[in-house]
C-alpha positions in Angstrom: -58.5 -81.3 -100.5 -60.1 -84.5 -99.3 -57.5 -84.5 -96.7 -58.3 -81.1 -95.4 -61.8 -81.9 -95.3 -61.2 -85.3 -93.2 -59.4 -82.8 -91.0 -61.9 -80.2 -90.0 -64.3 -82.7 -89.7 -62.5 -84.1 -87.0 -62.0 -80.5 -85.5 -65.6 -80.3 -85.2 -66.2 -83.4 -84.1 -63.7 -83.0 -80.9 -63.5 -79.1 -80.6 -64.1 -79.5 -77.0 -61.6 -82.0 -76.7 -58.8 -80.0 -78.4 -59.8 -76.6 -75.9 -59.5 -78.9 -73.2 -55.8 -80.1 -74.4 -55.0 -76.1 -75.1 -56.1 -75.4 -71.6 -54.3 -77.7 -69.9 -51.5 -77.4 -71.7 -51.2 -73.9 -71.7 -52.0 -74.0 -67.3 -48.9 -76.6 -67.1 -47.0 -74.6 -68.7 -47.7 -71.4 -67.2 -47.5 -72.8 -63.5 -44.2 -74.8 -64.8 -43.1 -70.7 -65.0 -44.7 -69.3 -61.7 -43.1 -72.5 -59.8 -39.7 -71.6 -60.9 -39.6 -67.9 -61.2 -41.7 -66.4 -58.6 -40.3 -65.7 -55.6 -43.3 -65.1 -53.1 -45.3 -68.2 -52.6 -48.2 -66.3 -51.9 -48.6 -64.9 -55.2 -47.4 -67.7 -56.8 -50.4 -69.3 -55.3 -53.0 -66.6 -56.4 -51.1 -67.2 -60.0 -52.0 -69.9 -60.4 -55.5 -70.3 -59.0 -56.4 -67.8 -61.6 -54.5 -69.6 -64.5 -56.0 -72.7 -63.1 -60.0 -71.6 -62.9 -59.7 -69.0 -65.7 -59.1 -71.0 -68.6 -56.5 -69.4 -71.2 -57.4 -66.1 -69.7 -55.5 -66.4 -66.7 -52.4 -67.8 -69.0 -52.6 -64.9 -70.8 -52.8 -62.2 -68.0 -50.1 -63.8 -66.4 -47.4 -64.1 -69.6 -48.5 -60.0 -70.1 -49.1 -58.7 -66.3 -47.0 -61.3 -64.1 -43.5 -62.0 -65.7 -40.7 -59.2 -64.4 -38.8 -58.6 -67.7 -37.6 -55.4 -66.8 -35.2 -57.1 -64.7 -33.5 -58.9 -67.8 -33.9 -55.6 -69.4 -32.4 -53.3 -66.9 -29.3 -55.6 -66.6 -28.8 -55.1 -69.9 -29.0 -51.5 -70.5 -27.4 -50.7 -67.5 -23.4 -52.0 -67.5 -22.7 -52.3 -63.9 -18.9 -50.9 -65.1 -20.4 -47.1 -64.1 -18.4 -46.6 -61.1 -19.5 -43.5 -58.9 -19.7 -42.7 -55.1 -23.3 -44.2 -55.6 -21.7 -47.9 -56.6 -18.5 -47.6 -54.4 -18.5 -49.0 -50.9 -16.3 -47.5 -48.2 -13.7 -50.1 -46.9 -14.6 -50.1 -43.9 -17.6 -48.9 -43.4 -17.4 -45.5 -42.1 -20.0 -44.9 -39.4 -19.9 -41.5 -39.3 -20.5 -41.3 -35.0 -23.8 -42.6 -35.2 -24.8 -44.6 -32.4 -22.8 -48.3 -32.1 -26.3 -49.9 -31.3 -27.1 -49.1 -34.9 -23.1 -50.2 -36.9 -24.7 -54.0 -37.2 -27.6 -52.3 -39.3 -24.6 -49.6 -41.4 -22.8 -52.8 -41.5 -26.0 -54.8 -43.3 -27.4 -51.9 -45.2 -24.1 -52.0 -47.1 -25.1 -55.7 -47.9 -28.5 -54.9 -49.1 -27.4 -51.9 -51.5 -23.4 -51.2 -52.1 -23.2 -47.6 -51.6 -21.9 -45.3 -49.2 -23.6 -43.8 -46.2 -23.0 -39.5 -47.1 -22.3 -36.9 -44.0 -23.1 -33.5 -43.9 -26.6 -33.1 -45.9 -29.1 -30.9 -45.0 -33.3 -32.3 -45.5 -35.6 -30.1 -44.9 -39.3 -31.1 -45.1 -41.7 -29.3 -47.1 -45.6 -29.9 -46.1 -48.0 -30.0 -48.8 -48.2 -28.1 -52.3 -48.2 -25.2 -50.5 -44.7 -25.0 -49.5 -42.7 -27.4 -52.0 -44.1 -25.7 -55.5 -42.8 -22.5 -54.8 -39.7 -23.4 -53.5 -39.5 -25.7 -56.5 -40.4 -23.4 -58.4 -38.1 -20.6 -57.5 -34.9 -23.3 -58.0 -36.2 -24.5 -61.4 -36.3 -20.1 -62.5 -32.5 -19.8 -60.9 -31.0 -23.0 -62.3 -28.2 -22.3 -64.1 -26.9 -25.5 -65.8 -29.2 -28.1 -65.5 -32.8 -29.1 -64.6 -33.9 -32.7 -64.2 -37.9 -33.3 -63.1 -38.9 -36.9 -63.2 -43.1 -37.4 -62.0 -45.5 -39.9 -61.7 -48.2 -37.8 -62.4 -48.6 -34.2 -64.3 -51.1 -32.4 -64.0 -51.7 -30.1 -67.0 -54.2 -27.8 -64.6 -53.2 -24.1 -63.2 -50.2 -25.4 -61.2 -48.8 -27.7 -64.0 -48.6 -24.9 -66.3 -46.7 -23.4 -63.9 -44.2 -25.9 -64.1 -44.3 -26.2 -67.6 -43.6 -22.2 -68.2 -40.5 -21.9 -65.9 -39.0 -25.6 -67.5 -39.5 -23.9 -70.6 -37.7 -21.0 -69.9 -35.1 -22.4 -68.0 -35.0 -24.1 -71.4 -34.4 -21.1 -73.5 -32.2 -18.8 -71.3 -29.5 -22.3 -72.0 -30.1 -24.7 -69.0 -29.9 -28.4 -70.2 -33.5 -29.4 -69.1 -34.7 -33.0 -69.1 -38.6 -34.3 -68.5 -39.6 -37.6 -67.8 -43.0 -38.7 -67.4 -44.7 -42.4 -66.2 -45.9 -43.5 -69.5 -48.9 -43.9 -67.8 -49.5 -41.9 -64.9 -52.9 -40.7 -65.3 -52.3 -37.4 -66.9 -49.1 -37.1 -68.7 -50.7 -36.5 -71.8 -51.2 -32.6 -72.3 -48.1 -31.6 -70.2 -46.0 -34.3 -72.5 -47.2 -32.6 -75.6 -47.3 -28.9 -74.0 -43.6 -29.5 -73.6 -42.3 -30.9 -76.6 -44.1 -28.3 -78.3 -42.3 -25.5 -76.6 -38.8 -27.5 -77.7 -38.3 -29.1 -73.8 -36.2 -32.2 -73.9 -39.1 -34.9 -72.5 -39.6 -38.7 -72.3 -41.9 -41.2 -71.5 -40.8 -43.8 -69.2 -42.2 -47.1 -70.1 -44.9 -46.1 -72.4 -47.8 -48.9 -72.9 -49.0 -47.4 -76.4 -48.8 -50.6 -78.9 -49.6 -54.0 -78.0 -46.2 -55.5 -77.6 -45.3 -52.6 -75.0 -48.6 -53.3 -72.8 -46.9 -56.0 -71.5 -45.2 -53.2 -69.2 -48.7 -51.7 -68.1 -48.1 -53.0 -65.0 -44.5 -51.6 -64.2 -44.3 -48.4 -63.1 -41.9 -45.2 -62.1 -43.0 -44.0 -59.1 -40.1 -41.7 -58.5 -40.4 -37.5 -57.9 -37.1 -36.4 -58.7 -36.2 -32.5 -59.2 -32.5 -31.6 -59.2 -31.0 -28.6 -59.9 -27.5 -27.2 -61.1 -26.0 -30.0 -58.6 -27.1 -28.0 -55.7 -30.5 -29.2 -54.7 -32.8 -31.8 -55.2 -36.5 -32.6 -54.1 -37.6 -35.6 -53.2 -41.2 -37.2 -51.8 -44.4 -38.1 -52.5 -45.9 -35.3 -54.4 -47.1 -35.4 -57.7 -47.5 -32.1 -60.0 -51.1 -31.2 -59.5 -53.2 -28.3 -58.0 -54.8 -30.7 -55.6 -52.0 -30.9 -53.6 -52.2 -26.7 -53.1 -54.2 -27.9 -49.6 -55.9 -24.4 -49.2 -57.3 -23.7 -52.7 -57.7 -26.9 -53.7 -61.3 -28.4 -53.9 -60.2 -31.6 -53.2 -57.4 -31.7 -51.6 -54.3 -34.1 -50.7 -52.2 -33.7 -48.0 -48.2 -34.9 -48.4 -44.7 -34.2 -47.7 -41.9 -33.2 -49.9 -38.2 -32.7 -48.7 -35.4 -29.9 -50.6 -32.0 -31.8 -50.3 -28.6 -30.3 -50.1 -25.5 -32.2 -49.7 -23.4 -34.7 -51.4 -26.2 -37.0 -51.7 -27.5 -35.3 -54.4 -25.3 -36.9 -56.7 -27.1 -40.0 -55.9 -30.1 -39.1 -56.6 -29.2 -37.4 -59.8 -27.7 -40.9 -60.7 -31.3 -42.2 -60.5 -32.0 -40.1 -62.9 -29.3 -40.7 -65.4 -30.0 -44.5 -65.3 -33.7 -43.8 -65.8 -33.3 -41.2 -68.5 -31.2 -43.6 -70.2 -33.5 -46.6 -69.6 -36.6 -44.6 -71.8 -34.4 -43.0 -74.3 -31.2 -44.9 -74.8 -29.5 -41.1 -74.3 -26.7 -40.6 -71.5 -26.4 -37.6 -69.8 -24.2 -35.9 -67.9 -25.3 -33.7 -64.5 -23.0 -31.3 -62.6 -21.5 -32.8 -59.7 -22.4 -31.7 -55.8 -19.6 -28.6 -54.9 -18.8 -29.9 -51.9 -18.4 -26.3 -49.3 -15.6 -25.3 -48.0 -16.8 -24.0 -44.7 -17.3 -26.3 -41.8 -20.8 -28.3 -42.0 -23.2 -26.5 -40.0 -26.3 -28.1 -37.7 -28.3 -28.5 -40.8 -26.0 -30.1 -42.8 -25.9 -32.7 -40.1 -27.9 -35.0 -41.9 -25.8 -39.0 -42.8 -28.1 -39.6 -45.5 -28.3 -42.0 -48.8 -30.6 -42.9 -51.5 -32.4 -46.1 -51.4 -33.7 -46.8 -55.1 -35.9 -49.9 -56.4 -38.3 -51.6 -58.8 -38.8 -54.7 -60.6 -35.0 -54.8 -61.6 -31.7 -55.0 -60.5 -32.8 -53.2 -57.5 -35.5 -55.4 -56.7 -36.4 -56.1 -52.7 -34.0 -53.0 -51.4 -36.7 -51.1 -50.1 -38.4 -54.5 -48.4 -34.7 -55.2 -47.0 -34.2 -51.9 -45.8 -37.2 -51.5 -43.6 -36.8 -55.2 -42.4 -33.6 -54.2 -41.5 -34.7 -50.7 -40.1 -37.3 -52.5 -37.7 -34.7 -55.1 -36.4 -32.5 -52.0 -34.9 -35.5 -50.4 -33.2 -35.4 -50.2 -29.6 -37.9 -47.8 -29.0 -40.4 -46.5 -31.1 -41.3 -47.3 -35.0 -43.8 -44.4 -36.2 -45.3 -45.4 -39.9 -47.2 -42.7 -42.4 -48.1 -44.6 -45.3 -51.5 -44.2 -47.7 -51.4 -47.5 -48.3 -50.4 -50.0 -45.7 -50.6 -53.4 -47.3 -47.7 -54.9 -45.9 -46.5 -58.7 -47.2 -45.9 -61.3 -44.2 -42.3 -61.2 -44.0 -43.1 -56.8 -43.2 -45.6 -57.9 -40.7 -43.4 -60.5 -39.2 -41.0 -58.4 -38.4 -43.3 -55.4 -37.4 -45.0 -57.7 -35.2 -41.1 -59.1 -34.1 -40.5 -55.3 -32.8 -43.8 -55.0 -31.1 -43.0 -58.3 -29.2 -39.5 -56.9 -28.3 -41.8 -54.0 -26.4 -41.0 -51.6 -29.2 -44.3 -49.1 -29.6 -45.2 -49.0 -33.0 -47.9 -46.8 -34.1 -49.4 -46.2 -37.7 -51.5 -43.5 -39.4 -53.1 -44.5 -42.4 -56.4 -42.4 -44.2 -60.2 -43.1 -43.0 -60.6 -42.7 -47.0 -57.9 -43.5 -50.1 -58.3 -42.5 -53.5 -58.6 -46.6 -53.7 -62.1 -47.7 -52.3 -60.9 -51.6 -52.7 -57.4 -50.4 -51.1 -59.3 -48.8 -48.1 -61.5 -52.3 -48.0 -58.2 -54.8 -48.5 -56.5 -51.9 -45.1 -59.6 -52.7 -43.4 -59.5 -56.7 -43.9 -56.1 -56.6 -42.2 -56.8 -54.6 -38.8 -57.3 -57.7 -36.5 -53.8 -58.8 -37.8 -52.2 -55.6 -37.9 -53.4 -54.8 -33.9 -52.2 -57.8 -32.6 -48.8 -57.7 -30.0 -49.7 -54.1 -29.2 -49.6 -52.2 -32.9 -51.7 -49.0 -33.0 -53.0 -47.9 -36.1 -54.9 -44.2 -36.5 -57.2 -43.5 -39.4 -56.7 -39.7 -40.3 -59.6 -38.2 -41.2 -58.5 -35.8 -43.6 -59.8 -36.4 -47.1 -56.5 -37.7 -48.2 -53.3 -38.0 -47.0 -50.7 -39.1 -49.1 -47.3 -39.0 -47.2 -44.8 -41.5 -46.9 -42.7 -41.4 -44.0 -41.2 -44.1 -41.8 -38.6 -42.8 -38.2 -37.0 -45.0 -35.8 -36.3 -44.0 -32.5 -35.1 -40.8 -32.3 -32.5 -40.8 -34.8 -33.5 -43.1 -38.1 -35.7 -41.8 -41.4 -37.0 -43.0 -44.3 -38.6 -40.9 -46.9 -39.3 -40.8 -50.5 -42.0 -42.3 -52.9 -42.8 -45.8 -51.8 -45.9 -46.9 -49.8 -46.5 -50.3 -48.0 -48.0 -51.8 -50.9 -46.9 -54.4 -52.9 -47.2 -52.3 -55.9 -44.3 -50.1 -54.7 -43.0 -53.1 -53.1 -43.0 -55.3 -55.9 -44.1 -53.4 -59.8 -43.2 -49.5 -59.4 -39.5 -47.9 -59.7 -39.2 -46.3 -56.3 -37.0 -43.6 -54.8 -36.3 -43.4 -51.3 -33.7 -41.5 -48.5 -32.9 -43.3 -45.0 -31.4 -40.9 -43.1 -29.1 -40.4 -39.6 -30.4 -37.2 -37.5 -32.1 -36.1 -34.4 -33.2 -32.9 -35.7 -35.2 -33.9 -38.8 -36.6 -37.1 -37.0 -37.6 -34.9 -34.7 -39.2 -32.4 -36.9 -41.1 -35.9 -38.6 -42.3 -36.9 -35.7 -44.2 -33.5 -34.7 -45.8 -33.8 -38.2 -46.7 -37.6 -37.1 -48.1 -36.5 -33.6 -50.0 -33.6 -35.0 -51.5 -35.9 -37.8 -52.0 -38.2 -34.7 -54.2 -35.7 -33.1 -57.1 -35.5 -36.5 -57.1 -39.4 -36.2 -58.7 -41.6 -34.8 -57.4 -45.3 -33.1 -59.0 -48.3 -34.8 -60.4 -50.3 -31.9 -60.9 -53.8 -32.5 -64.7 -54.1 -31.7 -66.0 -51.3 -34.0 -63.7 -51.5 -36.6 -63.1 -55.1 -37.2 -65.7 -57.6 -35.0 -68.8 -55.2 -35.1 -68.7 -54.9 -38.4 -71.6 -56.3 -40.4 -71.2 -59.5 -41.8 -71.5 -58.4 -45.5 -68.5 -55.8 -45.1 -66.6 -58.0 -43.9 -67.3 -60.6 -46.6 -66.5 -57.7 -49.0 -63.3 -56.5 -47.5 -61.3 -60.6 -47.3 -62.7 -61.5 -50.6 -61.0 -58.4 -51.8 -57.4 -59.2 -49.3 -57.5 -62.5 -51.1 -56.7 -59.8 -54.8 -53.8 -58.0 -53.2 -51.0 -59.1 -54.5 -52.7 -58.3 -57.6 -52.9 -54.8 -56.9 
């Protein structure tokens, strides 16, 4: 006892001494991580400042918020011994008559993500709540076989029970119907429960409920997946929500969904699979696309295939792709993002294009959901204007699509923003895709957005600005790749 007694004197004699020792232990340590295991400098950097000036806090945030164990994870439960037209590569790459200016980027894209480039597909946008639900809605009451619906965010308002009636009886007439919710999401809660209650196979992807799990808080699935019987799928930005019905709703939010036919659904039904089996350990088994018989037509002219990432073993496809997308552009690079927070290597190469004479134009909202996001846009105009880069503030209350065409022929669509949370900590689904028609059809929506906007000049938005916002809006850019 004497001995114990010797001991916590001591303690408490040099308790200052021993949290010093803890501290700096713990920050050596922690840095000893970030220095060998994160790739951008940048954030590597804002890592360690905070581990540095926020003693043991900043340790801690980091070992739960920073570290990317998903990707250990993922490699794990997903054997890469799966073999389907979404894993195997055409020998040689089949460029389907596009244009040869654009076989060096075919030729590279296979490099970024080994799967094959899909003729004959027909995407067909859907603009705002207004159009997608019911046409979602109507495929989910004639599915016949199978119903898969993976969202970010479900609403349990008026239009979620909507969703939530016609799963559920898709459910009892004998289609196999799978759920899977964020874990987070916002508002998962009462539609989770509404549909395990009424018997609805449903899962919760990533769920940060105990303290081990909340680790994962920070890693999300973005994705907004629907597919039907093998025969159509929807893909975009939308969420499940009544405020995405534009003309009832009080608040509204304007986006852009797309129905998909073709053979590419099967790729994005493999997302599915791999996620489903991810949250639940399950395997399923979907229908595969019935390829018709019949010559395609002009709207099944679409060469098409699913881009998919997140903070596993499809990390930096999305980055890659667009960097890769920008270095083809001759002509014109048209960007519809909500968030437009690109990292330096995106800006490098937009700015790359915009020095080759490429016009490059980009509409982002006057006003997020995301004050801090709006103020963290705002910090970056000076740099984003520079070499001839126009960017248009829409001044609808909220616009949340996601769309990205090239010239007239190349366009990207799906769930991820120009953030570095889709970028870097959300699972992401995305389309690029070959055709005149539908980048045509994108960029009427662009110009008509275009026309509610207004160009961010540099004088009033970014040098007349008082002194104060602008204080506000870099001390908040020096946070984002925290957000």
């Amino acid at each position: 006892m004497h001995l114990f007694d010797v001991l916590a004197e001591w303690i408490s004699a040099n308790g200052l001494t021993i949290t010093v020792i803890i501290h700096i232990s713990f920050s050596l340590l922690t840095s000893l991580h970030i220095v060998l295991f994160k790739e951008n400098y940048r954030t590597s950097l804002a890592w360690i400042g905070l581990v540095v000036f926020s003693p043991v806090m900043g340790s801690l945030l980091y070992w739960f918020f920073g570290i990317n164990r998903i990707k250990r994870l993922a490699q794990k439960e997903h054997p890469r011994t799966q073999q389907n037209n979404f894993t195997k590569v055409e020998k040689p790459v089949n460029y389907h008559g596009i244009a040869k200016h654009w076989h060096p980027y075919l030729v590279s894209g296979n490099a970024i993500l080994p799967s094959n480039y899909l003729a004959n597909n027909s995407v067909e946008p859907l603009v705002n709540g207004d159009i997608a639900y019911p046409a979602m809605l109507e495929s989910i009451r004639q599915a016949k076989i199978s119903v898969a619906l993976s969202s970010y965010i479900f609403d349990y308002d008026s239009l979620g029970r909507q969703f939530v009636t016609a799963l559920s009886d898709a459910h009892n007439r004998g289609v196999a119907v799978n759920v899977l919710l964020d874990g987070i999401g916002y508002s998962w809660r009462k539609s989770y429960r509404a549909l395990k209650k009424l018997g609805v196979p449903t899962a919760r992807f990533l769920p940060a409920d105990t303290f081990t799990s909340a680790r994962f808080i920070n890693l999300r699935n973005h994705r907004k997946i629907l597919c039907i019987d093998g025969d159509v799928a929807y893909i975009g930005g939308i969420n499940i929500s009544k405020h995405n019905v534009v003309e009832t709703a009080v608040h509204p939010i304007d986006d852009i969904h797309f129905r998909v036919t073709g053979p590419v659904i099967d790729q994005i039904s493999q997302v599915f699979i791999e996620d489903w089996r991810f949250a639940t350990g399950a395997s399923l088994t979907f229908p595969v696309y019935r390829a018709n018989t019949m010559p395609a037509t002009d709207e099944q002219s679409v060469v098409a295939r699913v881009v998919q990432d997140g903070p596993d073993e499809h990390h930096n496809r999305v980055r890659w792709t667009l960097i890769n997308a920008l270095g083809a552009a001759q002509s014109s690079v048209k960007i519809m993002t909500p968030y437009f927070i690109p990292d330096q290597i995106l800006m490098t190469s937009l700015h790359a294009a915009a020095l080759r004479g490429v016009s490059i134009e980009i509409i982002v909202p006057a006003r997020s959901n995301i004050p801090f996001i709006d103020w963290v846009m705002a910090s970056n105009f000076a740099r984003i204007i520079q070499h001839g880069i126009k960017i248009y503030k829409n001044k609808r209350p909220f616009d949340h699509s996601k769309i990205v065409m090239i010239d007239d022929l190349w366009s990207f669509i799906g769930s991820s923003n120009w953030d570095a949370r889709s970028l870097e900590f959300n699972f992401e689904i995305n389309i690029e895709c070959f055709d005149t028609q539908l980048n045509a059809q994108l960029t009427e929506l662009f110009n008509v957005k275009k026309q509610n906007a207004n160009r961010v000049d540099a004088d009033d938005d970014v040098n007349n600005r008082p002194i104060y916002i602008r204080f506000r809006n870099n001390l908040v850019r020096l946070f984002s790749p925290y957000l």
